[in-house]
C-alpha positions as CSV (number, residue, x, y, z in Angstrom):
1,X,104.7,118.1,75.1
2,X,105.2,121.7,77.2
3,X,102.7,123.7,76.5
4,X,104.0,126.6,76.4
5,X,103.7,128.9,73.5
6,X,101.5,126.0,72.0
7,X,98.5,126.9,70.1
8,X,95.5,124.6,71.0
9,X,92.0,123.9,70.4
10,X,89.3,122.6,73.1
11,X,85.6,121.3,71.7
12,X,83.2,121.5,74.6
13,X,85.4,124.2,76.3
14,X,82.9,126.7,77.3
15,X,82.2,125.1,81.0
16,X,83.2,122.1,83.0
17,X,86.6,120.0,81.9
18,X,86.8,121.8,78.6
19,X,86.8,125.2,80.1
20,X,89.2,124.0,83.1
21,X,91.6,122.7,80.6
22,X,91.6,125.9,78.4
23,X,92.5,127.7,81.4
24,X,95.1,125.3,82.7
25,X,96.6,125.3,79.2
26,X,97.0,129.1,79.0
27,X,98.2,129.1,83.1
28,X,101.1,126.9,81.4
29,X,102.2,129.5,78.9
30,X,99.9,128.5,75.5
31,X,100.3,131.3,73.1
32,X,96.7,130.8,71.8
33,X,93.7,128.6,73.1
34,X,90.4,128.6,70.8
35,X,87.5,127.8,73.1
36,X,85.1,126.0,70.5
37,X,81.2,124.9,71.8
38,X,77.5,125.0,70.4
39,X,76.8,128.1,71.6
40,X,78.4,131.4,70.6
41,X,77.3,133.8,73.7
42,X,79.1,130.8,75.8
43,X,82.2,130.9,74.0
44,X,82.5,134.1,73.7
45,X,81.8,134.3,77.5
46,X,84.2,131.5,78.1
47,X,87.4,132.9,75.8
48,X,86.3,136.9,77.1
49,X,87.2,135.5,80.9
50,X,90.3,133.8,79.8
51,X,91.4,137.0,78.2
52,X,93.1,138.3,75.3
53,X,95.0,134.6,74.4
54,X,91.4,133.5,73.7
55,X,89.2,133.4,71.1
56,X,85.8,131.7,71.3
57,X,83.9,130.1,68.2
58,X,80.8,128.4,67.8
59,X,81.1,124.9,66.3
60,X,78.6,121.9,65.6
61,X,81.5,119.0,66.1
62,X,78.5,116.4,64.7
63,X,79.1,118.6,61.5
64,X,82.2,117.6,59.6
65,X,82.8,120.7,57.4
66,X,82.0,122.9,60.6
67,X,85.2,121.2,62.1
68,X,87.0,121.7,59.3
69,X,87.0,125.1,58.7
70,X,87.1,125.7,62.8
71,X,90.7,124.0,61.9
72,X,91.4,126.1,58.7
73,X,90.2,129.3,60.3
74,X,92.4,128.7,63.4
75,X,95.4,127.9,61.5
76,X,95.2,131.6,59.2
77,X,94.8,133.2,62.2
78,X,97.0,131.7,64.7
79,X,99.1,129.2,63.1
80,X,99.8,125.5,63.2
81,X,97.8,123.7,65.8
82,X,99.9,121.7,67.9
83,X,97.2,120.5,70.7
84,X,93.3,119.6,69.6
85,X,91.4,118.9,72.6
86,X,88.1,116.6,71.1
87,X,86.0,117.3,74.3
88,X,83.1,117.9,73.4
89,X,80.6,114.6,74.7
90,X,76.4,114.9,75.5
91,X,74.6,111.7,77.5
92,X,71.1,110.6,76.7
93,X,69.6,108.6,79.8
94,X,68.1,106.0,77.7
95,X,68.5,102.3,77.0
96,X,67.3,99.8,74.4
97,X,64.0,101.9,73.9
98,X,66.7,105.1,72.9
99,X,65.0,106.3,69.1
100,X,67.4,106.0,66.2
101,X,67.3,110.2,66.3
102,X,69.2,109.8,70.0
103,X,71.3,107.2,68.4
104,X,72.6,109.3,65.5
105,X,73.4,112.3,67.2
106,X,75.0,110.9,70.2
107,X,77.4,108.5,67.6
108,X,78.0,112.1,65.8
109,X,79.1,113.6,69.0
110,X,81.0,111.0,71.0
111,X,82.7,109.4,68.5
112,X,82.9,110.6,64.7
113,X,83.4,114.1,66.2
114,X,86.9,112.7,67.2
115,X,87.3,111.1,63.8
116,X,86.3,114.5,61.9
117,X,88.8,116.3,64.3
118,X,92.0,113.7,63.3
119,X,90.8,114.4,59.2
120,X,90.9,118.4,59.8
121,X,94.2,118.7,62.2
122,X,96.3,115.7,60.8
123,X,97.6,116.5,58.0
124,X,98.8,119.9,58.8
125,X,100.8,118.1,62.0
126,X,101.9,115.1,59.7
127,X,103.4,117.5,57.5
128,X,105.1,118.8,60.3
129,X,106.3,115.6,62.0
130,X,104.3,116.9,65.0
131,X,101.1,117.1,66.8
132,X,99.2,116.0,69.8
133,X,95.4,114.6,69.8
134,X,93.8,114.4,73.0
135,X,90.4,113.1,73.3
136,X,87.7,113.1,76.1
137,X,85.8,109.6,76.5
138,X,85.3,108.7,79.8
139,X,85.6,105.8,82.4
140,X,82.7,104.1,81.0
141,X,84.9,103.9,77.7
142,X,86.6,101.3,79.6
143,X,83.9,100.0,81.8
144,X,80.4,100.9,81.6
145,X,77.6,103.1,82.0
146,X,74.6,102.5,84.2
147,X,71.4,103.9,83.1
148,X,72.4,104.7,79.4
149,X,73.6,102.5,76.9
150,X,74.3,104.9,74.0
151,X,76.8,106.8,75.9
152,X,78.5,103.7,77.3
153,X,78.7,102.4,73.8
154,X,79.4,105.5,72.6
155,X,82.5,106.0,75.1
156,X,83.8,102.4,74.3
157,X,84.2,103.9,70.9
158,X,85.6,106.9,71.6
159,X,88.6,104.8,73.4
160,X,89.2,102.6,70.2
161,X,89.5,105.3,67.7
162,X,92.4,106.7,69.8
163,X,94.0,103.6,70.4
164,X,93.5,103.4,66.2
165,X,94.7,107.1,65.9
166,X,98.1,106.1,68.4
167,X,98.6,103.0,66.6
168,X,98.2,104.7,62.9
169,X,100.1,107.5,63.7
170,X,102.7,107.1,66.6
171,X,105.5,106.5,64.3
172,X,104.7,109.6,62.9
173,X,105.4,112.2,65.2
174,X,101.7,112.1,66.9
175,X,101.0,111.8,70.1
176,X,97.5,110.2,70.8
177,X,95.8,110.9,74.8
178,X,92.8,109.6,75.7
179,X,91.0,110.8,78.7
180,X,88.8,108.7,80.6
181,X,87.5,110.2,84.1
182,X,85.3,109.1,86.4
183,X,82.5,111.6,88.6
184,X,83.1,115.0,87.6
185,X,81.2,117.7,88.8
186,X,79.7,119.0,85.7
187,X,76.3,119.7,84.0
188,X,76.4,116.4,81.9
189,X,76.5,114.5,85.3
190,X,74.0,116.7,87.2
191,X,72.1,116.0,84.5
192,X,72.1,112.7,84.2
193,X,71.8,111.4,87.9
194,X,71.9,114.6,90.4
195,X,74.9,115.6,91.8
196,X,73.7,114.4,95.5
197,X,72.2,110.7,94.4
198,X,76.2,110.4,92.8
199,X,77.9,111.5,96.0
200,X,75.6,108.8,98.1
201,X,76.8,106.3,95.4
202,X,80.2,107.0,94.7
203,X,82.5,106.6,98.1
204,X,85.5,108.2,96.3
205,X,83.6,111.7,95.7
206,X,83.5,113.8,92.7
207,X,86.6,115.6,91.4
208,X,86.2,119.2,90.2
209,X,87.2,120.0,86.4
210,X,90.0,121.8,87.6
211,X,91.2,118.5,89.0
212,X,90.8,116.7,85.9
213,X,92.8,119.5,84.2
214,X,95.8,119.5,86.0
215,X,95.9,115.7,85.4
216,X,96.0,116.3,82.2
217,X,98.5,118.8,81.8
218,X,100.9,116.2,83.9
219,X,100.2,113.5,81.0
220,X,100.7,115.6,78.3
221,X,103.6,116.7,79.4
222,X,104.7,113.0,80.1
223,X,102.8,112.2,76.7
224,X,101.1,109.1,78.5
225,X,98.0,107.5,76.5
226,X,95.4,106.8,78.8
227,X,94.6,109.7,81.3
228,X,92.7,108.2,84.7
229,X,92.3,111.4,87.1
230,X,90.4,108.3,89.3
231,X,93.9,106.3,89.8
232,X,91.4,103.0,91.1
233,X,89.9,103.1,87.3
234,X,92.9,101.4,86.2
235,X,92.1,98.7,88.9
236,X,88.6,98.6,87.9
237,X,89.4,97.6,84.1
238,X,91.8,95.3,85.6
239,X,88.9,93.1,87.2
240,X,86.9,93.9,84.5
241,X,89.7,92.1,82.0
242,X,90.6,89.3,84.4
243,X,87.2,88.0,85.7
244,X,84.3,89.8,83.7
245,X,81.9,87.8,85.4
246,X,82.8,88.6,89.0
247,X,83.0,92.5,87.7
248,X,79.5,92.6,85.8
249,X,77.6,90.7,88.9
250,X,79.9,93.6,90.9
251,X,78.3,96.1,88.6
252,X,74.7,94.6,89.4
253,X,75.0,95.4,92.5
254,X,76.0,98.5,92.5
255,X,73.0,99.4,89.8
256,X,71.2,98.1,92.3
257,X,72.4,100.6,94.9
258,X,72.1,104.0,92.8
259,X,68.6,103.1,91.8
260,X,67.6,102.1,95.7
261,X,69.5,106.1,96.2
262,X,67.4,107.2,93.5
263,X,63.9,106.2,94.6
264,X,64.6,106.8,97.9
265,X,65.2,102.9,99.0
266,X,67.0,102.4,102.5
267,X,70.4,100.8,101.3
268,X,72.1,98.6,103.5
């Protein structure tokens, strides 16, 4: 898909990859972008330095009417949505002991907020014959996550319900992305670890959103499935596929290492 003169909708686009991909959409010529997060003086923030082919709106994606009408309102206003960007993604830090309050929201967010997207958006595009769903999950979709187990689940998740989506609808004229990077330097990860204790841990570095971003806008174009801004991801699910047990005494030890960096542990 070009994007230009596309109309398209990113959750989670008031800052880091959502707000880099709103603004590489509209660099490419998108006649509309609607910047959806949780928080209305961040949109509005967001879409007001994007400029006048912006429009901010606040949105709950956990809540499935909220999507909804985000999707009917943009469509009265700007037309058929070719491009819905479900972005939006929070992290917990928590393991077996995570409460069944953590559980629910973060399944709401990660995973049924792409499902509640597909129900609003699809069947204006399958009326159509056209659309495109991209969805953010991560590289821990296809591998894992150390220190939190409801976002690596979570993330797993998010990857099969747009392998579902591509399978279901493909033959349909909808195209199904699924985006699955690895550091970014964003709040969720500063959050979660520091962005320093990564760095130490992570010899490849962090790519900025804006990085992320123009991958994107290359598979869309080329309409590609699975998005890997990291290119050794790909090699990584490869061991992961072909000898799990080497890769998960691999992943041991590299716990091992960003909890030494973390407590201040010499690392050898």
């Amino acid at each position: 898909m070009e994007l230009r003169d596309r109309v398209a909708v990113v959750t989670g686009g008031a800052k880091g990859i959502g707000f880099a991909l709103a603004q590489a959409f509209l660099e490419e010529g998108a006649r509309h972008v609607v910047v959806a997060d949780l928080d209305q003086a961040e949109v509005d923030a967001a879409a007001a330095s994007l400029g006048e082919r912006a429009t901010g709106r606040a949105v709950d994606v956990a809540d499935r009417a909220a999507l909804a009408a985000l999707v009917a309102s943009v469509e009265e206003a700007h037309g058929p949505i070719d491009l819905f960007v479900s972005n939006a993604g929070i992290g917990t830090g928590a393991g077996v002991d995570a409460t069944d309050e953590v559980w629910d929201r973060i399944w709401k967010v990660n995973v049924l907020a792409h499902v509640f997207a597909a129900e609003a958006v699809l069947p204006s595009m399958l009326a159509r014959g056209e659309g495109y769903l991209l969805s953010t999950a991560s590289a821990a979709g296809l591998l894992s996550q150390i220190g939190d187990l409801p976002y690596s689940v979570t993330k797993h998740a998010a990857v099969a319900v747009a392998e579902w989506l591509a399978i279901t609808y493909g033959g349909q004229g909808i195209t199904v992305s699924c985006l699955c990077p690895q550091g970014v330097r964003t709040d969720l990860l500063a959050n979660a670890m520091g962005i320093s204790s990564v760095e130490t841990v992570v010899s490849q570095g962090l790519l900025e959103p804006a990085d992320v971003a123009a991958s994107v806008v290359q598979a869309v174009r080329e309409e590609q499935f699975l998005i890997l801004p990291h290119p050794e991801v790909a090699e990584y699910y490869r061991r992961r596929a072909t000898d799990p047990d080497r890769w998960l005494a691999g992943m041991a030890r590299l716990q091992a290492r960003i909890l030494g960096t973390l407590d201040g542990t010499p690392q050898a």
